[in-house]
Steps between C-alpha positions, in 0.01 A plus 500: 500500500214658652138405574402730257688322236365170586119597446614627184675191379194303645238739350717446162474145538121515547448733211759446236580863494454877661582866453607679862127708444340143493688386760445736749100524410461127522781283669419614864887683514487764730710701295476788279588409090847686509618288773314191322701577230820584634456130623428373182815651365710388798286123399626490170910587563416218740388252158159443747288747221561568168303796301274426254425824357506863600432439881338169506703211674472136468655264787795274363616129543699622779225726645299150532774323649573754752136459640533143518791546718722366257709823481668714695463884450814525657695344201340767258685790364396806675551863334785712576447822656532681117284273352207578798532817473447593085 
């Protein structure tokens, strides 16, 4: 996990839901929206986001719990190299 993906899990909390475009207008990520999204996907093999529809992304129950502390990223499924790079 990096900071980046925390203020995206947090500003999904707050909100409900996000594209990358809203997210890097409006969360205060100092990131451009490929990276956000790149994130997102990386989020989501993770079980932290799920998509909602095209690129919009929700936060999950296990998104929550990981900002509660309740979770560790560490026990999350990570892509493989093949998978990050398609």
């Amino acid at each position: 996990m990096e900071q980046i993906d925390e203020r995206i899990l947090e500003f999904l909390c707050d909100d409900g839901w996000a594209t990358p475009s809203l997210l890097a207008r409006e969360a205060g990520i100092e990131a451009g929206e490929g990276r956000i999204s790149d994130r997102c996907e990386r989020l989501v093999y993770a079980g932290f986001v799920a998509p909602v529809h095209g690129d919009m992304y929700e936060i999950t129950r296990w998104g929550q719990l990981y900002l509660k502390g309740e979770v560790d990223a560490e026990h999350q499924p990570t892509p493989t190299v093949e998978r990050a790079l398609r």
